[in-house]
N, C-alpha and C positions, 0 to 999 in steps of 0.2 A: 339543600337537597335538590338536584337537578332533576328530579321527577314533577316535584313541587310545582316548578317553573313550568315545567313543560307542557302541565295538566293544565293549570289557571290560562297559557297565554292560546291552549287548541281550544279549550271550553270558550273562554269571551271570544275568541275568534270566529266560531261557528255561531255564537249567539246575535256576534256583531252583523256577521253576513245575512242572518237571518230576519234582522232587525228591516232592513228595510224591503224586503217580499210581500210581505203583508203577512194577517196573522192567521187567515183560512190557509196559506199553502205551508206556510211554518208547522199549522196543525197538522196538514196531510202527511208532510216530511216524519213531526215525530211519531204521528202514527203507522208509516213504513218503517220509522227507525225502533218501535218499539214489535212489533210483528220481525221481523229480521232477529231479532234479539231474541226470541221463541224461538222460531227456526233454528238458528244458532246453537243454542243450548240443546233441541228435543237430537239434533245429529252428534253433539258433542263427541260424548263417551263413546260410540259404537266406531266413528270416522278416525278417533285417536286409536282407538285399541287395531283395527284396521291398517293404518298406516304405521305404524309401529310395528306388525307383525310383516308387513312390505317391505318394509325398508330393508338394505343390503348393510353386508356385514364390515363390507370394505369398498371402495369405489368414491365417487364424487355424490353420489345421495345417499350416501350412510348419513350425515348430517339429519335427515330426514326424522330419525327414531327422537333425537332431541328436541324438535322441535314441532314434533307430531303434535302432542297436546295443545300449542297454541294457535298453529294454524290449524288445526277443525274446529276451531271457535273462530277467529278472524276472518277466515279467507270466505264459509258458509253466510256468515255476518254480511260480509260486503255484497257477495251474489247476491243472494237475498236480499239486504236496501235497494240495490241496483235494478234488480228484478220489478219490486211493489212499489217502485217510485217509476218505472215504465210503464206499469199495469196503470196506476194512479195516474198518472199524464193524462194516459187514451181515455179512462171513463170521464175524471174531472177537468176536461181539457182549459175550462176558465179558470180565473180568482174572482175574489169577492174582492169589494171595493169598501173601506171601511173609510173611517176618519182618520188623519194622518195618526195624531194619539194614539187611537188605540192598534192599528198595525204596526207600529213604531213597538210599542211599550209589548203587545201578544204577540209580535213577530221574533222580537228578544227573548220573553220567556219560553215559548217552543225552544225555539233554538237553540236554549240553555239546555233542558231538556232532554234534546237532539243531541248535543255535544254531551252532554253528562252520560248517554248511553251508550254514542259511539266510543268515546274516549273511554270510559271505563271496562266496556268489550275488549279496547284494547289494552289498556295497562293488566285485564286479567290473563289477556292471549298472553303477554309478554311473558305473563310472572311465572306463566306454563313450560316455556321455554329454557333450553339450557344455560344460563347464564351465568357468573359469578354472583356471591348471594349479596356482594352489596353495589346492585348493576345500577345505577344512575342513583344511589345511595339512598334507594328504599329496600325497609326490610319490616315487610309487617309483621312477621313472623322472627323470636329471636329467644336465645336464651335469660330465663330468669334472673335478673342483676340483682337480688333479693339471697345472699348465700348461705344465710341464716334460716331462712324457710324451704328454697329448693333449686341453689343450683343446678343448671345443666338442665335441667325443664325448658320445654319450646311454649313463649307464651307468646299472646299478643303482646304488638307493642306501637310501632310507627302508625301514624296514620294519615292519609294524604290533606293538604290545605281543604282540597276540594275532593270530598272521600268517593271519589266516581267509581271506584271498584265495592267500593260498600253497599254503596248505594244502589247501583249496578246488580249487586246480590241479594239484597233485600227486595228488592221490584221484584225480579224474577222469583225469588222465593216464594213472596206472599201470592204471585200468579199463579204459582203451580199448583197452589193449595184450593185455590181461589179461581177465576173467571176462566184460567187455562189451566184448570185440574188435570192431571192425570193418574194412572194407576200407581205410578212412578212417581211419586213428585219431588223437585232436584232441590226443593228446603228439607228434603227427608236424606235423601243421598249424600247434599253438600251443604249442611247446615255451614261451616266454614268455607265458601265458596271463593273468596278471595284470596286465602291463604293455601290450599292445596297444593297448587303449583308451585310456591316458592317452597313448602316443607322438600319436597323431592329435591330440590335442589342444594339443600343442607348437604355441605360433603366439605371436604380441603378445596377451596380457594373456590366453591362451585364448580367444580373442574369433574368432578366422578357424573356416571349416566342419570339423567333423571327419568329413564324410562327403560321397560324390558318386556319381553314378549310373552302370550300368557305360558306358553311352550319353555321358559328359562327358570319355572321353579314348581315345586308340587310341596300339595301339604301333607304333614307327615303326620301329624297326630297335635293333640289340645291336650291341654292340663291345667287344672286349678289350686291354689294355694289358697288353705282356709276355710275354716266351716260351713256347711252350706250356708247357715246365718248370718255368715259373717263376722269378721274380728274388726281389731283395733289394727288399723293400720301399720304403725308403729311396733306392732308385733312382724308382721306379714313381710316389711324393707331391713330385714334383719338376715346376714348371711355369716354361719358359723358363729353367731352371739357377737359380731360387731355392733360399733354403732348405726344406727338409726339412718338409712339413705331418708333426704330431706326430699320430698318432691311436692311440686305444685299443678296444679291444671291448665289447661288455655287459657281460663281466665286467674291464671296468677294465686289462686286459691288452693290451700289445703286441704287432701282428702282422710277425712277424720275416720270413716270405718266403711270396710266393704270386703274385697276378693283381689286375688288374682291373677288373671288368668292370663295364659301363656300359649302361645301357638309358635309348633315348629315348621320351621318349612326349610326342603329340600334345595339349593339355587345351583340349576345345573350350569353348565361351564358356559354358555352361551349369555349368562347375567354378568361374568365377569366382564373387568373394564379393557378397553382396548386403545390403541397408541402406544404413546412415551410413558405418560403419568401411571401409577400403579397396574400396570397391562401385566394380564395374567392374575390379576387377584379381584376379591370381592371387598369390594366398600361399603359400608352397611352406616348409615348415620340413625340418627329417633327420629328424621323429619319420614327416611325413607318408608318408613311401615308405621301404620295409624291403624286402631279401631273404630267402629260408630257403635255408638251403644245408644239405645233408649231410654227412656228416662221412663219414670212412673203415668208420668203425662202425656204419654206417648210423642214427644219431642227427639232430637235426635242429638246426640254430640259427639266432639273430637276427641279421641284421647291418643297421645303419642307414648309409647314404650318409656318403662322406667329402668328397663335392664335386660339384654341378650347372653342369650348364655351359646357357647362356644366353644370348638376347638382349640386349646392354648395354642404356644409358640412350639413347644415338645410335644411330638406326637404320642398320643392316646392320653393326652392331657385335657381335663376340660374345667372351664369357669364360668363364673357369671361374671359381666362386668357391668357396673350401674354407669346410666347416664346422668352421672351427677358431677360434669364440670364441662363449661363451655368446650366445643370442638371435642369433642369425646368419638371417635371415629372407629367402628370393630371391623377390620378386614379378616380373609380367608389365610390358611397358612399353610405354607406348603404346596405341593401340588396336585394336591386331589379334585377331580372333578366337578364333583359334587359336594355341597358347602353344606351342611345341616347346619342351623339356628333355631334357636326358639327366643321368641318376645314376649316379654312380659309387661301385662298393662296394668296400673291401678284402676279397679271399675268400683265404684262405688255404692254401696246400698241403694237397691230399688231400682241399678241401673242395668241393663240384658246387653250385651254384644249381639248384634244383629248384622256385622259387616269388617273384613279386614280392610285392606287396601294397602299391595305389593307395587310400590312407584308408582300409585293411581290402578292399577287393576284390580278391580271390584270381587270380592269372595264372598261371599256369603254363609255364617255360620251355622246357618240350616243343613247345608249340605256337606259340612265335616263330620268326623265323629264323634262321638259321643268321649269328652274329656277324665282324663285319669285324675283322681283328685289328691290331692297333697294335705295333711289336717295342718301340718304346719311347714313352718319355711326351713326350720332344720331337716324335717323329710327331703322336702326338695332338695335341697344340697346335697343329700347321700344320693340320689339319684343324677344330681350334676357330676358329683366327683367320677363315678362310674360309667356316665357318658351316656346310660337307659334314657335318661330324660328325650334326649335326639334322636333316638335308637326308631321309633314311632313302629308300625303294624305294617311295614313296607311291604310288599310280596317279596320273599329271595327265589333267586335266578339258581335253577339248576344248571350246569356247564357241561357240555360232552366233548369227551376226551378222548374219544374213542381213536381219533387221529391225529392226535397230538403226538409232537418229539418232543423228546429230553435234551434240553441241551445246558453245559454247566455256565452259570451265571457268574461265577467268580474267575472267570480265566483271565488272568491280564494281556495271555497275548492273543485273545479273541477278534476275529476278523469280524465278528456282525454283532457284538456288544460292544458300546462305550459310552461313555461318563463323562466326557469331558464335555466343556461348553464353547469348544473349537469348530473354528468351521471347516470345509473342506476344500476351501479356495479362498485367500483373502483377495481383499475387492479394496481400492482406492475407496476413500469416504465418497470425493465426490462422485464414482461409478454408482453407491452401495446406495447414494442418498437418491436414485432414480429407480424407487419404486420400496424401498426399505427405509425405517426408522431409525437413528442413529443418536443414541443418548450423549451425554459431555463426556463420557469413559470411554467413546467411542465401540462402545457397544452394542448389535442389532435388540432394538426392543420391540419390532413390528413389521409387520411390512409385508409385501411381496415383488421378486425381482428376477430379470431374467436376464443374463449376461452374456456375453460372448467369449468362449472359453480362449480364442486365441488373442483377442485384443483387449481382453477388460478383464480377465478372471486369473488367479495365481502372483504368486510370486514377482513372475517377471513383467507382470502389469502394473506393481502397485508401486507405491513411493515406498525407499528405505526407510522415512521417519514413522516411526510406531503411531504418531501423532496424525499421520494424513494416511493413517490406512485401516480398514476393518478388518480382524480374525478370530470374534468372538461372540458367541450368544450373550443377551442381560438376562440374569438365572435370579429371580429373586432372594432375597434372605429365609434359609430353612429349607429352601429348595435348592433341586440338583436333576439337567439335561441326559437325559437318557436317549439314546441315540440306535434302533435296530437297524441292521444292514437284510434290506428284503429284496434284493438284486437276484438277479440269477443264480443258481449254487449256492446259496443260501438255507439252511435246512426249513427255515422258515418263512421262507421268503414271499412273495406274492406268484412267484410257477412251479413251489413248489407243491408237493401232493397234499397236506395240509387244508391247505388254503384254496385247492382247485372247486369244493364245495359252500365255497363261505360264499356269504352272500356280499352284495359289492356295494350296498348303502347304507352298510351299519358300523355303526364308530368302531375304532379303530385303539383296544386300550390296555392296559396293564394290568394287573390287579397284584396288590401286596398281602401279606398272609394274614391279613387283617380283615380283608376285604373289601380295602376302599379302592377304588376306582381311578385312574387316567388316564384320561382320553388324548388322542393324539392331535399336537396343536402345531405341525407342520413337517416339513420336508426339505432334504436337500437333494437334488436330481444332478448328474452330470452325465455328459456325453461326449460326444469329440467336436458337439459344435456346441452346444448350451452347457450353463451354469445357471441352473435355478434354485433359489430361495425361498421357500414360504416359513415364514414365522409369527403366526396370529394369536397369542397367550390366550385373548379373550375370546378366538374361535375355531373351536376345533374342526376335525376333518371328519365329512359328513361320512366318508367309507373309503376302500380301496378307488374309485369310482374318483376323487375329489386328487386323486394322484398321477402322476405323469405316467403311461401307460408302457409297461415293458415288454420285450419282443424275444421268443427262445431264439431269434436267427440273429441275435445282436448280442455283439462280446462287448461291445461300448459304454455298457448304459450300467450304473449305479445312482442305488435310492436308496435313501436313510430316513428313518420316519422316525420326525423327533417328538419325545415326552417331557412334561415338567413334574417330578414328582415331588415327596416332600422327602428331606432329609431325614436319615434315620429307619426310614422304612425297609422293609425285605421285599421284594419283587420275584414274586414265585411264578406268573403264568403272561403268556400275551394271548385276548383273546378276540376274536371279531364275532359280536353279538353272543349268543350263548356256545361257541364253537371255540373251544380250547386249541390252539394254534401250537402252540410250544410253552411246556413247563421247565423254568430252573431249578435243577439241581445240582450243585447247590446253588443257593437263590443269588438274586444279583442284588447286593448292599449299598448301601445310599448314607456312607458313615461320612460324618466333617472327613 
């Protein structure tokens, strides 16, 4: 374990350097390094959630949303020592003078100390971070190798030579309660304090987001399974009278009777993932969503989801699926907007839900509402199959139509609908790979790019080999590239009369006769001098306003504003904000 190593050779390192200081300045050191270490933690949470809602959606510090959570703990850590080890100079500008022994032998212990908290700050900054989940081949966090009691369960496991992140969590913990109480204290928040960071990062290969903004999900509504009293478990992980889903707790342990309880939430399109890897869909693992519940002893603890219930593969389909086998992974399907889910946690007798946590963002279940209750789990399941379960108390959107056109959705030889996931200019790879994402199928999966229509765009720019040239969108599985033409003369175009009153910062989206929702997640712009590309799955277009701007005095200029829907769907309306733009009839079809 190359963490292993890393920790024992920074710890005796800092311990050795400190060996010979003496042991009055080794004490001042760890007591800057232990003040920094407050600091650190009292800015945590507010400077992560901050810098995660800053970060950009695409550019060179989008990096930043990833890596948010570790650096507001590392980077406040270092200010801070750096700060109270300058303050400390100027007041205690001497040492003490001891006997060799004892500076020798108390200059080493600080120093260990010192090293145990700086190094532990950072192996938890790290674990905060985006990273593969087995990054220097710790995983203190993993699934239950136990398959007899509870596969697929996230339990402890790894733990370092030199437990500096444990340890690291328990100081702090016991301080918050203790000599640096607060109203807040972070043994109550993050009774697993070491582990937090690496659950988020639970996904394929560690590769999916381990963070989102509080703006990319809402709650939709709570629900309970089981008497208020409480059952037998074992009744409660039972779905359509199958067998018994096995599950265990953080600590590896079976929960013999209790509840429940289930929270849905909304994950608008701004959660989904972005690039090559799954772009355009939502990745949802058990590490990403956790409850804190209290215990009778007023203590606090972890509990990760035993089963999500969802949208199937066929739309207006839905299931539960338990997280009961390693790598167990639920994404989004299809292209709708907006992702309803709900999670379901084992909580156990005596024990109260007092806290979610959405990729580390903090909910509070004071301020939801008041839960629908299930007596048993075959109720629940009539309410999965029906899809009520997700349905929650959402407010519905009235639409006015009053200016809307008709136009028919089914025409094949339509000038401003199409379905195909072609582009409108093929681009050599290596043009397309200057500002756009290009998968092994040589397919755009991301990006954004602006070309020059006489020397880089069409036909007679690109290589004859199919192999070295780009002329295709990547369309997920289930989904299908809907394409409007809002160019000039266009019935519903962006100068046509429709649209003159629409407001110019409100997404931009579809609706199918279902009612779900999508939002528009790019553009294709040409003119007699550009060839522009925007294609962002994971981020839609914030309004008219987010698009290349068109002009009544110009014959040159066409815009296509492209959709991901989900196959199978009927697409009856295009609207901007509550402003019904244009209705199909007959609808536009999304059939294999």
């Amino acid at each position: 374990m190359f963490l292993n190593i890393i920790v024992v050779i920074l710890v005796l390192s800092i311990g050795y350097a400190w060996m010979n200081r003496g042991i009055f300045n080794a004490m001042l050191h760890t007591l800057c390094a232990l003040a920094a270490g407050a600091i650190a933690f009292a800015v945590w949470e507010p400077l992560s959630v901050m810098l995660v809602n800053a970060s950009p959606e695409r550019g060179f510090f989008s990096f930043l949303e990833g890596a948010a959570w570790g650096v507001s703990l590392v980077i406040p850590f270092v200010v801070a020592f750096i700060l109270l080890r300058v303050i400390s100079d100027k007041v205690v500008p001497n040492n003490i003078k001891n006997s060799r022994l004892v500076d020798y032998i108390g200059g080493a212990a600080f120093g260990l100390v010192t090293g145990i908290i700086s190094i532990g700050i950072l192996v938890i900054g790290v674990g905060n971070m985006r990273l593969p989940t087995n990054f220097l081949g710790y995983q203190p966090l993993w699934y239950s190798a136990d398959r007899a009691t509870g596969a697929g369960s996230l339990v402890k496991t790894d733990k370092l030579w030199i437990p500096v992140d444990s340890l690291v969590a328990t100081v702090y913990g016991k301080l918050s309660n203790g000599a640096m109480s607060t109203s807040q204290p972070l043994a109550y928040w993050y009774p697993e304090l070491r582990l937090t960071g690496f659950a988020s990062r639970v996904s394929p290969e560690g590769a999916a987001r381990n963070a989102m903004r509080i703006k990319d999900f809402n709650m939709r509504g709570t629900y309970t399974v089981g008497p208020d009293e409480g059952a037998q478990m074992s009744e409660l992980l039972k779905l359509d009278g199958n067998s018994t889903q096995r599950y265990v707790d953080i600590n590896n342990e079976p929960v013999s009777a209790g509840k429940l309880y289930g929270y849905v939430i909304e994950f608008e399109a701004g959660a989904k993932e972005r690039g090559e890897k799954g772009a355009g869909q939502l990745i949802i693992s058990n590490g990403h969503v956790r409850m804190l519940v209290e215990n009778s002893d007023g203590s606090t603890e972890t509990i990760f989801p035993a089963a999500v219930i969802s949208e199937s593969s066929n739309p207006g389909e839905f299931g539960r699926w338990r997280f009961d086998a390693n790598d167990v992974y639920v994404s989004s399907t299809g292209g709708s907007s907006k992702v309803p889910m709900g999670f379901e946690f084992v909580v156990p007798s005596g024990s109260t839900p007092v806290a979610l946590y959405v990729k580390n963002l903090r909910v509070d279940t004071a301020e939801l509402p008041k839960p629908v209750n299930y007596r048993t789990a075959s109720r629940r399941d009539l309410s999965v199959r029906s899809g009520a379960i997700l349905k929650g108390k959402g407010d519905e959107v009235t639409y006015n139509s009053q200016n809307a056109v008709t136009v028919a959705g089914n025409d094949p030889n339509s000038d401003y609908l199409t379905t195909s996931p072609r582009m409108l200019e093929v681009l050599a790879i290596s043009v397309a790979r200057r500002g756009l994402t290009v998968d092994d199928d040589n397919e755009i999966v991301g990006g954004q790019g602006t070309y020059d229509v006489k020397e880089e765009a069409g036909r007679r720019n690109a290589p004859t080999s199919k192999n070295l040239r780009v002329e295709r969108y990547g369309v997920g599985e289930g989904q299908t590239l809907i394409k409007l033409d809002v160019s000039a003369g266009s019935p519903f175009g962006f100068l046509s009369t429709p649209v003159q009153t629409a407001p110019l910062d409100q997404p931009l989206r579809l609706l199918d006769t279902n009612g779900n929702e999508y939002e528009a997640i790019g553009y294709e712009y040409i003119d007699n001098t550009n060839y522009e590309v925007r294609y962002t799955r994971g981020s839609t277009l914030t309004g008219i306003e987010d698009t290349p701007s068109l002009s009544t005095t110009r014959d040159d200029q066409k815009l296509l504003i492209l959709f991901i829907v989900t196959k199978g769907v009927e697409i009856d309306r295009f609207v901007i904000d509550d402003m019904v733009i244009a209705k199909f009839s007959p609808v536009i079809e999304t059939q294999e």
